[in-house]
C-alpha positions, 0 to 999 in steps of 0.5 A: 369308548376305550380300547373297544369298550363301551361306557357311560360317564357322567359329571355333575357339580353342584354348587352350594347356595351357602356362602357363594361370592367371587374370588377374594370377596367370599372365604372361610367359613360361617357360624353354621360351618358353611364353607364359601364356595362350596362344590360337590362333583360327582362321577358316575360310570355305568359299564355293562349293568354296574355302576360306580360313583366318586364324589368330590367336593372343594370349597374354602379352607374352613375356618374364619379367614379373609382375603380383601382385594387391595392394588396387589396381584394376590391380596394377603389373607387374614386368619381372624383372630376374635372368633372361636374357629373350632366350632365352625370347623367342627359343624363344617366336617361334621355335616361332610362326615354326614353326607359324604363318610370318610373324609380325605382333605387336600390342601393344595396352598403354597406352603411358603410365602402368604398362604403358609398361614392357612396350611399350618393352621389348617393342619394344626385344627384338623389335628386337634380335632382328632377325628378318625373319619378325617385325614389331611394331606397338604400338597404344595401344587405351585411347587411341585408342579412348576413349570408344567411337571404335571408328572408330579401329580404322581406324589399326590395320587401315590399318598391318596392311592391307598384311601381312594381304593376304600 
């Protein structure tokens, strides 16, 4: 209940069974486009007969990229360079054009440092995909959002706000 009005709220995640592993031993994607680590969460409210859902779904950056654990806090990660990442990258959001619609991506890595790699390289193949059903917005959450201004998260919800409402 808030502010005197009665609701249900339920919220279910289901982890996928493709790909799933421990940090740092399991990342990017397969052949098949199956993102490691994969989770659908879903919110569900029912108020007064209606019902609305908003599912979310998180998983590994999906092209082929490792991360082995080594004696340092946070290994390096290594973007393969042998393979053709664009065909799993395109089975990947195909299958979540599939289930799920539009697609709204966003990348919470460092833009800076080891993980810069991944962002721009992120960015760079969702751009040459061209794909009206999916756009990206990278979101560098250690930065902003250093020494707990979580009130920074406002930048993030002011650029998603508009396809949210959609």
């Amino acid at each position: 209940s808030i502010n005197g009005k009665c609701f249900e709220w339920l919220l279910v995640s289901r982890r996928s069974c493709f790909r799933a592993g421990v940090r740092y031993y399991v990342r990017g994607i397969d052949s098949e486009g199956h993102a490691a680590n994969f989770v659908e969460t879903e919110q569900v409210v029912h108020y007064r007969g209606s019902k609305a859902s908003f599912v979310q779904t998180r998983g590994s950056i999906p092209f082929f990229w490792s991360q082995r654990p080594n004696l340092k806090y946070k290994p390096k990660p290594q973007i393969s360079k042998s393979v053709n990442h664009m065909d799993g990258f395109q089975r990947h959001f195909d299958s979540q054009i599939i289930s799920y619609g539009k697609q709204m991506i966003v990348n919470l890595v460092n833009q800076k440092g080891s993980e810069k790699p991944l962002e721009q390289t992120f960015a760079k193949m969702v751009n040459s995909m061209a794909n009206g059903m999916v756009r990206y917005i990278a979101f560098d959450f250690h930065k902003e959002c250093s020494h707990m201004r979580w009130d920074r998260l406002q930048i993030l919800m002011d650029q998603l706000a508009e396809q949210q409402d959609e």
